[in-house]
N, C-alpha and C positions, 0 to 999 in steps of 0.2 A: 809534696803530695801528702794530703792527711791518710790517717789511715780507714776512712770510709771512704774515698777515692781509691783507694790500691785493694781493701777489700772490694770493691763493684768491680779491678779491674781483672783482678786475680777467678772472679768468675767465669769470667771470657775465658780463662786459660791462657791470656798475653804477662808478660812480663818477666818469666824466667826461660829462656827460648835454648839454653845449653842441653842438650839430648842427654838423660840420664838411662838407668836400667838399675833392678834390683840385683843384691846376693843375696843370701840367704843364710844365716848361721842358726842351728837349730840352739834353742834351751831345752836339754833332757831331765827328762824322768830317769833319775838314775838306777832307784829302786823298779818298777816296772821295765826300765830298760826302751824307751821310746818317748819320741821329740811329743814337750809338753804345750810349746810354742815353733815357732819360726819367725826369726829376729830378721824385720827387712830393712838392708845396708844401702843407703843409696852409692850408686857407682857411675862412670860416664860411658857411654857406649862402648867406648873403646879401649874399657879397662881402667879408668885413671879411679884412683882412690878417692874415700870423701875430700880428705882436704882437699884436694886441687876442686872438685865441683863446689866444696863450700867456699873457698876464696872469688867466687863467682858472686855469691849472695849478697845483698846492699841492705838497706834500710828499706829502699825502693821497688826493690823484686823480691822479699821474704814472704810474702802472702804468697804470690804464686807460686816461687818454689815449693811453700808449706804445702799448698796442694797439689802440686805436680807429683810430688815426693806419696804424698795419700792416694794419688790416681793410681799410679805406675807401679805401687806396691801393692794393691788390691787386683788390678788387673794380670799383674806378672803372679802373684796369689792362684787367683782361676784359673790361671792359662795352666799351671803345673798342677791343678787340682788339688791342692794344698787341704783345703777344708776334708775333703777324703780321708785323708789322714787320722782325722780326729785333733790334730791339733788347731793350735791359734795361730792369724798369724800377728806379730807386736809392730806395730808402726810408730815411729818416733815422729813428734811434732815439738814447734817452734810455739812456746807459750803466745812469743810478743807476735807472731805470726797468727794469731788468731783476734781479730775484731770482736766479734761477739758470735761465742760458743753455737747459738745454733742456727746463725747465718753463715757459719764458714764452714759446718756441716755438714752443707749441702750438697759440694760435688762429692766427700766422702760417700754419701748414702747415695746417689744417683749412681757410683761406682758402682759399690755393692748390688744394687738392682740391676742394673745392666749385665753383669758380669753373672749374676747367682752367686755369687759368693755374698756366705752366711754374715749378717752382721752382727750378730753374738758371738762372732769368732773372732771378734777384732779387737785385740787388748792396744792402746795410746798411752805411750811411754815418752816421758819427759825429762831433761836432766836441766839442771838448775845450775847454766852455764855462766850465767851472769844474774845481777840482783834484778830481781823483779816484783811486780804488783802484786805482792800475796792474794787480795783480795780478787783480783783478776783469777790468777791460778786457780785458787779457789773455786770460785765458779766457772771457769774451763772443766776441772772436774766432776764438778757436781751436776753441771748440764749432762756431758758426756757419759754417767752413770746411767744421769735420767734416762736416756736413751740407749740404756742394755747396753754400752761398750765396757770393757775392762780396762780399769785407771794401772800404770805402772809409773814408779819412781826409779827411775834409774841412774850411778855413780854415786849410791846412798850416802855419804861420808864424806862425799869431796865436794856438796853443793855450800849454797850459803844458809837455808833455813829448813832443811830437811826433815828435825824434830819440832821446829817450829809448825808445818804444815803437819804431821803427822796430828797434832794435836788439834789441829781444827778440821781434819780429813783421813781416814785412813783408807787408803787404796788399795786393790784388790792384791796387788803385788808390789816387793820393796826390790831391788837389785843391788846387792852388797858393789860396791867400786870395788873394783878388782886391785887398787894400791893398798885395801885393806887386806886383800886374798895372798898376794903375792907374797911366798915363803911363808907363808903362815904353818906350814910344819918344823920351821926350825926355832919359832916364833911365838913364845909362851903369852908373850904380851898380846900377838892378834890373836891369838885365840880364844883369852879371855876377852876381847875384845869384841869378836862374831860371836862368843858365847850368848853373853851378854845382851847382845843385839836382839841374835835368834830366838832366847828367852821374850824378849820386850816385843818383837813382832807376834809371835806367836799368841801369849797375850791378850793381842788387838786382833786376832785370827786376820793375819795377814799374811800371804806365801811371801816365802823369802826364795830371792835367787842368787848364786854366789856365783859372780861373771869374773874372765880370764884365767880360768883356770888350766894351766899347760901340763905340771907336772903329775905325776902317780903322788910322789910325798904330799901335793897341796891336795890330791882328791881325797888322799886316806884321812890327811887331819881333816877335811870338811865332815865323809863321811861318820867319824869317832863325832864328830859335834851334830848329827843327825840332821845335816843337810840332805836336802833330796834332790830340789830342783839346780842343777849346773848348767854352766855354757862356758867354752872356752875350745882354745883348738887340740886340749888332748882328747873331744870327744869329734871336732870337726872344724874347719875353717869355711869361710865363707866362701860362698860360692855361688856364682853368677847364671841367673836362671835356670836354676836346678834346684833340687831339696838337697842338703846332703845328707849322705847317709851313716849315722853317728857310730864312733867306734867304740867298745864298752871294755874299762880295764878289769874289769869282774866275770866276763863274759859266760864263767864256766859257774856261777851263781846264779841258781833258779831265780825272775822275776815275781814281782810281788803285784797286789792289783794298783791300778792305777789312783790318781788322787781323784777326786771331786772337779768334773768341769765347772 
């Protein structure tokens, strides 16, 4: 099947036919003390984790899941009035899963119209799981700006061209890989390491997110490095058609104002 055949097929809505559902893991504001986004995890109806739904995926049905995954996450968005909140919600997509940026954006936006759910509330986040078309990505992103969405990179450190694309793109948001985050309180070397980073984003006035974060010791070294926006499950683990509601290890520390939507 080319992939101008499975994009036309992937419109229909045929080709990924395994019944999925969102979870939901918020990314917090840790200084204000409230969800900055809401990270949507695909899951299968009936519990099973990504991997088992992503060992489903082919070469032949990735367009469709690519939008299944964007429908089911916008719609499970609405349904829990998600935009209410004030925050985002971040949908992960499939680079090679995208034909051309603003033909395969189209059941995204009929989503959003259908549902009322805001499409300036929809940050597309990508992780750079195998090597690909820069020049494609590229312009995945740059479409997707043009049309008021928020660009994220996400497992910054663990892709194959990460600073490569920063330099001919910078996105509205970076996601620190959480195998850089891990122990980083006992860990002089990652913390010059996120220092460093954080510096270099900042910079390029790009939000940094530092994901997996479990322990108090990895919050305290982010915090001392002027991290703000976290996700990880010491503040919440995912959770299946619901928001969750994040738990704050400062909690008896006045909130500050919020960032910049």
């Amino acid at each position: 099947m080319t992939d101008r055949k499975a994009c036309e097929g992937c419109r229909d809505g045929t080709g990924f036919d395994v019944p999925i559902t969102m979870a939901f893991q918020p990314i917090v504001d840790v200084e204000a003390r409230k969800p900055f986004a809401f990270e949507a995890l695909v899951r299968g109806n009936n519990g099973q984790g990504a991997a088992e739904i992503l060992s489903s995926v082919s070469a032949t049905n990735r367009y469709a899941f690519d939008q299944k995954c964007r429908v089911t996450a916008i719609e499970s968005a609405a349904e829990l009035n998600l935009a209410d909140t004030g925050a985002y919600v971040s949908i992960n997509f499939l680079p090679n899963a995208v034909y051309e940026p603003r033909a395969c954006i189209r059941t995204t936006l009929e989503a959003a119209l259908r549902t009322g759910f805001p499409a300036d509330k929809i940050i597309f986040e990508f992780t750079e799981v195998e090597r690909l078309d820069a020049e494609h990505v590229l312009h995945i992103l740059r479409t997707y700006r043009s049309l008021g969405f928020r660009t994220a990179i996400d497992d910054f450190g663990a892709g194959y061209s990460s600073f490569d694309l920063l330099c001919e793109f910078q996105p509205d948001i970076v996601k620190l890989d959480m195998n850089v985050i891990r122990g980083i309180d006992k860990s002089s070397v990652r913390q010059s390491v996120v220092r460093n980073t954080l510096n270099l984003l900042n910079d390029l006035d790009i939000l940094a997110v530092c994901e997996g974060i479990e322990t108090i010791g990895e919050y305290e070294a982010l915090r001392d490095l002027g991290v703000r926006l976290m996700q990880g499950y010491l503040f919440a683990k995912p959770d299946i058609s619901v928001l969750p509601e994040p738990e704050w290890p400062d909690a008896d520390v006045p909130p500050v104002l919020s960032l910049k939507a």
